[in-house]
C-alpha positions in Angstrom: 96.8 113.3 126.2 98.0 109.6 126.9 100.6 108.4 124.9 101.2 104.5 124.5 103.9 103.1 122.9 104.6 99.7 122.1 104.4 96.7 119.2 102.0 96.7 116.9 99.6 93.8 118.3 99.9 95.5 121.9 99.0 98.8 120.7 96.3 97.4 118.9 95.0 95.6 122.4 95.0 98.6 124.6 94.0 100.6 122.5 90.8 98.6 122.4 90.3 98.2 125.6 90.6 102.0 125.8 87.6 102.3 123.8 85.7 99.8 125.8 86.5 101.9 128.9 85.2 105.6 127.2 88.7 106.6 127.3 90.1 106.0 124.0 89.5 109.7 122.9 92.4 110.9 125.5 94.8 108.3 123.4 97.7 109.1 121.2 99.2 106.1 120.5 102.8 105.4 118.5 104.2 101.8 117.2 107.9 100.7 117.3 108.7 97.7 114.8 111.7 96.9 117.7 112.1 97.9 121.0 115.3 100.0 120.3 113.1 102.7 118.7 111.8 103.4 122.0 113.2 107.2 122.3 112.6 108.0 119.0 109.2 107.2 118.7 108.3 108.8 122.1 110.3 112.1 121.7 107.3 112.5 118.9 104.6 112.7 121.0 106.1 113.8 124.2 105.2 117.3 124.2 101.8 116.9 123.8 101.7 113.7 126.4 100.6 114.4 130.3 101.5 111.1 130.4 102.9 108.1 128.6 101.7 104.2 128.8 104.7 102.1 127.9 103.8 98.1 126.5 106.4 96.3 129.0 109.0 97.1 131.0 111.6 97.7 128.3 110.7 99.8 126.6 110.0 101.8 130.0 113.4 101.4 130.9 114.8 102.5 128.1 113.2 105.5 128.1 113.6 106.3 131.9 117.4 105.6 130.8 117.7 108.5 128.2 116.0 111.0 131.0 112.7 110.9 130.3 110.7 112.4 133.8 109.7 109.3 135.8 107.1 110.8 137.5 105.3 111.0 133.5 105.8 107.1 133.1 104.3 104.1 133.5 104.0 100.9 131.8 101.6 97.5 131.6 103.4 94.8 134.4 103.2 91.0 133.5 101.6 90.1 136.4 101.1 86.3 137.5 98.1 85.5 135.9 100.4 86.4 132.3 103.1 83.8 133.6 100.5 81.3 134.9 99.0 81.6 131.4 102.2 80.5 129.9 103.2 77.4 132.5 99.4 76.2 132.0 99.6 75.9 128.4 103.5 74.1 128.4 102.0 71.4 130.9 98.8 70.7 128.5 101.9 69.5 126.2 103.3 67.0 129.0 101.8 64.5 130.7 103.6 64.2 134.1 101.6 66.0 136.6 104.1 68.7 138.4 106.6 68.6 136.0 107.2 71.3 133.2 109.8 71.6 131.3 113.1 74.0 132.2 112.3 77.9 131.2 114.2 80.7 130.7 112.8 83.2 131.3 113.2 87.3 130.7 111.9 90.9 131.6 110.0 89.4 135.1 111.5 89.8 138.3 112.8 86.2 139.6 111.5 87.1 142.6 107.7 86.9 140.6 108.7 83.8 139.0 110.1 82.2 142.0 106.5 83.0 143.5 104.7 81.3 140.5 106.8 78.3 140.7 106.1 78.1 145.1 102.1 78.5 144.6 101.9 76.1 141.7 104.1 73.4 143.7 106.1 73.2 140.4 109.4 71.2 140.8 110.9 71.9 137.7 113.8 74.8 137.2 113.9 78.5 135.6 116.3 80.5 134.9 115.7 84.4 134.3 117.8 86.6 132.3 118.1 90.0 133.3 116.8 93.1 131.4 119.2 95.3 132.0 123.2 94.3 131.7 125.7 94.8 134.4 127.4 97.3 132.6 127.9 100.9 133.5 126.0 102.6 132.7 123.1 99.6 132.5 122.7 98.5 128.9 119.0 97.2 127.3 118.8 95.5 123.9 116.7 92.5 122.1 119.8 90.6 120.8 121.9 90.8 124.3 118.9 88.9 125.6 117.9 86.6 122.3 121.6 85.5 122.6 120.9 84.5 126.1 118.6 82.7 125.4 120.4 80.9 122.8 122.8 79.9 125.2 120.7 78.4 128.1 119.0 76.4 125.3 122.3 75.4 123.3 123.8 74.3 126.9 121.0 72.3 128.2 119.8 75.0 131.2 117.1 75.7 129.8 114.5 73.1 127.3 112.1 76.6 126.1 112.1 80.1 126.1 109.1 82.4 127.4 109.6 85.9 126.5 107.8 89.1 127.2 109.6 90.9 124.3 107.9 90.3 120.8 110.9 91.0 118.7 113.1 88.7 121.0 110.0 86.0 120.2 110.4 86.4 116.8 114.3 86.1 116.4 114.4 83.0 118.3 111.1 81.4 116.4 113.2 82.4 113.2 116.0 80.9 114.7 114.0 77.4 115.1 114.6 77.5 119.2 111.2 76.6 121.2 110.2 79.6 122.2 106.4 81.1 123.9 105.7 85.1 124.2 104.1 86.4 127.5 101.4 88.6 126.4 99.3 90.6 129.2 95.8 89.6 130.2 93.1 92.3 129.4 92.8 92.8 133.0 96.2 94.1 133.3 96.2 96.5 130.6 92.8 97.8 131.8 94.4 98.7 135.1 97.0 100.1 133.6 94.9 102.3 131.6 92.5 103.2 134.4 96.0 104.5 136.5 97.1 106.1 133.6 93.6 108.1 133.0 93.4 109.2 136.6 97.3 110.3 136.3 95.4 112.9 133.4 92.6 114.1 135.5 94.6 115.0 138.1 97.0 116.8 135.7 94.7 118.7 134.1 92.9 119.8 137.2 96.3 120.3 138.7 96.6 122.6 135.6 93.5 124.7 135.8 94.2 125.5 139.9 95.1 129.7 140.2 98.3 130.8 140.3 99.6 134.0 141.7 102.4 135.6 141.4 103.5 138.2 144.0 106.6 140.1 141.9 108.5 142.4 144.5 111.8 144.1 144.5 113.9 147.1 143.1 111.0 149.4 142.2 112.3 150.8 138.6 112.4 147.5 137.1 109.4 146.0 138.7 106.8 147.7 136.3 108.7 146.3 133.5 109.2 142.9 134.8 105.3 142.4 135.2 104.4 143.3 131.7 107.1 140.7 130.6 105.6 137.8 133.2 101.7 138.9 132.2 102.9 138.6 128.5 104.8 135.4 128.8 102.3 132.8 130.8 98.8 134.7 129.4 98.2 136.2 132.9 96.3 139.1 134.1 97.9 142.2 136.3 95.5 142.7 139.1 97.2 144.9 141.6 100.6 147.2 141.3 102.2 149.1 143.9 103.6 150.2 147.0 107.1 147.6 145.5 104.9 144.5 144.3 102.8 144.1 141.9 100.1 140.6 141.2 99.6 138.8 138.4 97.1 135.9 138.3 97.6 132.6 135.7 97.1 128.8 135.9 99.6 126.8 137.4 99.3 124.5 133.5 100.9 128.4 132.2 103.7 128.5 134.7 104.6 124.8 134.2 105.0 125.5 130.2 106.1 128.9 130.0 108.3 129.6 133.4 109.6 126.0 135.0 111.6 125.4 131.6 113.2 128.2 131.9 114.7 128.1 135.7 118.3 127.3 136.6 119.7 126.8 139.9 120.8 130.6 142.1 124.0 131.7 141.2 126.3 134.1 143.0 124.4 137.2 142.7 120.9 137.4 144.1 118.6 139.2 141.6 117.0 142.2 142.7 113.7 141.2 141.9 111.8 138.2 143.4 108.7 136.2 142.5 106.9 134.1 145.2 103.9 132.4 143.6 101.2 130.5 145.1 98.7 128.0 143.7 95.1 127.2 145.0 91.7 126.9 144.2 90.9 130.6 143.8 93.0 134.0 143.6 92.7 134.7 147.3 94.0 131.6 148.4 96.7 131.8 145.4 97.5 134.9 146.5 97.6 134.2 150.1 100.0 131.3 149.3 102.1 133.4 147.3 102.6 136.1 150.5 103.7 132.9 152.2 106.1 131.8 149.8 108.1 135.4 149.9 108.3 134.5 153.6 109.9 131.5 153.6 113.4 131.5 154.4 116.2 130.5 151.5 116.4 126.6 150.4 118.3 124.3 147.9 114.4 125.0 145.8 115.2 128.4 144.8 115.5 129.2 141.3 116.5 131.7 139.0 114.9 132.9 135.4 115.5 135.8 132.9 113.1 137.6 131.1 113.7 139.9 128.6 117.0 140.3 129.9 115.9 140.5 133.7 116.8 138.4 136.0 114.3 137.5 138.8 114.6 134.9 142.0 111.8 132.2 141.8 109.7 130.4 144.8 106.4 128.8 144.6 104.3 126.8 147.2 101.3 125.2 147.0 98.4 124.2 149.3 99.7 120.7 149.9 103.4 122.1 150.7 102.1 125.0 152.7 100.1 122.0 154.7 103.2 120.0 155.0 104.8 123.0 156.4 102.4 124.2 158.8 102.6 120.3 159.9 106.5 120.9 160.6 106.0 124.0 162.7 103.6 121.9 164.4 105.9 119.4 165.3 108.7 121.6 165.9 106.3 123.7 168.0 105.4 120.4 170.5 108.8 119.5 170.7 109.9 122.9 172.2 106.4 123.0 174.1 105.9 126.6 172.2 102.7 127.6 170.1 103.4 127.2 166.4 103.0 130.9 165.9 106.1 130.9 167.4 107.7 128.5 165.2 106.9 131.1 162.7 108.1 134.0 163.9 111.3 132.6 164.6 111.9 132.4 160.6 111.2 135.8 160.5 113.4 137.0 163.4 116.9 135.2 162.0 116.4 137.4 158.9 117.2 140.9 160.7 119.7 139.5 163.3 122.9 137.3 162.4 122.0 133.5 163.4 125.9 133.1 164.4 125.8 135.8 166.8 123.6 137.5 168.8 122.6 139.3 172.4 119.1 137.9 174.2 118.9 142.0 173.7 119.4 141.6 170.0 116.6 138.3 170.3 114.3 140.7 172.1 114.2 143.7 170.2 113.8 142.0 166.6 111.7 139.3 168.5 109.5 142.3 170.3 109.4 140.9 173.5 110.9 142.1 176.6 114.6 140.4 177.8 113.5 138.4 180.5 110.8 136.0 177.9 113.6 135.9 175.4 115.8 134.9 177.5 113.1 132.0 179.4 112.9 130.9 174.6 116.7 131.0 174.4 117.3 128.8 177.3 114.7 126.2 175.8 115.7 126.3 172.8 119.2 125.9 174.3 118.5 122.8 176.1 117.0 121.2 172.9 119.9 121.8 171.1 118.7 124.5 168.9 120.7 127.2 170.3 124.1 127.0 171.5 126.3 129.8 173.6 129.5 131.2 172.2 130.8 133.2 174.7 130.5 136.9 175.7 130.2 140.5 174.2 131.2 143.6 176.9 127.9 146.2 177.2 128.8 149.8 175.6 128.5 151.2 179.1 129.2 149.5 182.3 127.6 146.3 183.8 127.9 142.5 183.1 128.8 141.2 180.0 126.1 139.8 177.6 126.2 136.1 176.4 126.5 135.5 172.5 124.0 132.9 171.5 124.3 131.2 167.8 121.0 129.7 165.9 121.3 126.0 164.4 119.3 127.2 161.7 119.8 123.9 159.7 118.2 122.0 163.3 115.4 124.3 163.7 114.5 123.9 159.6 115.0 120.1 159.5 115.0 119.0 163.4 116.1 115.9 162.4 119.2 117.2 161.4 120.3 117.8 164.8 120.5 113.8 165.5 
């Protein structure tokens, strides 16, 4: 579902146009009688919201200010045809041509009004009040910006008010001050609604993509630790043994019933281990999943418990394992290697210590005979990915071998090197 939240009238406006679009079915919408109700009102529908569709920009904020995901927000702009709207009907009330009366003005950027002003070759000045104090941290309220307001008016800054905020409008309407609301053009809030509606689709077909998870680790708790994860996100257990086991869900499963659940890796690695993988069917899940229980340790890596067991988390998906692939691939033309390669390398630095090693050591766990990983080293040497750290005396006689330590954090993020 959508939810929308907002005043009364502009509630009532989208959720209009929503119908007129074929997409008012997907709509839960919630009123506030003043903007401070924001949280409250949304914390209602939240759980059952993909996404949410905020009236203006305060009431966005506020929310994005008590935590709320921004990646789940959005909210109607007041773009330039709403403030063109607004100057157009002040000069029908004056009859010098160029010349409006002072504004204040609220909620818009100045950098939008400023704009307004150039293209209309208006001469007369604004002033715009800021939405969010300069407090620490940031504070949002109707009456700090009615009182502002007040004062441009009161001091002679400022000969009318324009306000995007309706109960702002009405306070200073009560209050007899001359005072015109910014309300959004249908087009606008059609927009808004069509980004809104796509944000859904994709959600929901982001939801429905395969999801495998490849459980592995200390074989006695294994069995049990399946059952618990095919239980808990609805799965099915397609393949056990040989120290894994498979089950296949949705992604929408693992988003509700596992993700909530993860905290950050503590001290003590867990002896069991799920790598998950999402694509468009269980092969390429699956395959994804084998990738992900490659990959070497990141900052990404979480932890969950089930039924008192503790397992190590990692998922990747077909865009990330692109993204990837399209690092080796970079890494790979800057050493002038193939990207298989690139690859291997990961796996390599798992059985030999990064911070100290023979070209022997490289060779054996790299399976390649001394002289070719010694011709790698020396590349990787010269690009800064391997440095030398002195020497290490053969068991028997002969020369003695040079230690070589593995940037791990260059070859990972090359960038990091710079």
């Amino acid at each position: 579902m959508i939810g929308v939240v907002g005043p009364d009238d502009t509630v009532s406006l989208i959720e209009q146009i929503a119908h007129e679009l074929g997409i008012g079915a997907v709509l839960m919408p919630v009123r506030y009688s003043a903007p401070e109700d924001t949280v409250r009102v949304l914390r209602t529908i939240w759980p059952a919201c993909v996404s949410v569709l905020f009236s203006g920009r305060m009431p966005y904020r506020l929310a994005m200010l008590a935590g709320f995901p921004a990646d789940r927000l959005d909210y109607i702009p007041h773009e330039g045809t709403d403030l063109f709207r607004i100057l157009a009907l002040a000069a029908l009330e004056t009859d010098q041509v160029g010349s409006l009366p002072s504004f204040s003005f609220d909620t818009i950027p100045e950098r939008d009004v400023a704009e307004s002003y150039q293209e209309l070759g208006l001469r007369s000045g604004f002033r715009v009040i800021p939405l969010e104090s300069d407090d620490t941290p940031p504070r949002i309220d109707a009456a700090r910006i009615e009182q502002a307001h007040r004062a441009l008016v009161e001091s002679g800054a400022a000969e009318r008010c324009a306000t995007c905020i309706r109960d702002v409008y009405e306070r200073l309407v009560a209050a007899g001050l001359p005072a015109m609301r910014i309300d959004h053009s249908r087009n606008s809030v059609r927009q808004a609604l069509l980004r809104s509606k796509l944000r859904h689709d994709l959600n929901e077909a982001e939801s429905s993509q395969i999801a495998a998870c490849l459980i592995s680790g200390d074989t006695p708790a294994l069995s049990l630790a399946a059952t618990a994860i095919e239980r808990l996100t609805g799965g099915r257990l397609v393949e056990s043994g040989h120290g894994e086991a498979i089950i296949l869900t949705t992604n929408g499963a693992l988003h509700r019933t596992i993700h909530p659940i993860l905290h950050p890796l503590s001290d003590e690695m867990p002896t069991l281990a799920v790598s998950v993988g999402v694509g468009i069917n269980a092969d390429q899940a699956e395959a994804l999943a084998r990738e992900a229980s490659e990959r070497p340790p990141s900052d990404h890596d979480r932890v969950f418990e089930v039924d008192s067991a503790a397992m190590f988390y990692r998922i990747i998906d077909r865009n990330e394992a692109r993204d990837a692939r399209q690092d080796d691939l970079e890494l790979s033309q800057m050493l002038d290697v193939p990207s298989t390669v690139i690859h291997k390398l990961v796996s390599v630095f798992r059985t030999i210590d990064p911070n100290g090693f023979t070209a022997v050591e490289f060779a054996s766990a790299y399976n390649v005979q001394p002289r070719s990983a010694r011709r790698l080293l020396t590349t990787l040497k010269d690009r800064g990915f391997v440095q030398e750290q002195g020497s290490r005396a053969k068991d028997r006689a002969g020369r003695p071998q040079t230690v070589y330590r593995m940037f791990l954090d260059r070859f990972i993020s090359p960038n990091a090197k710079s």
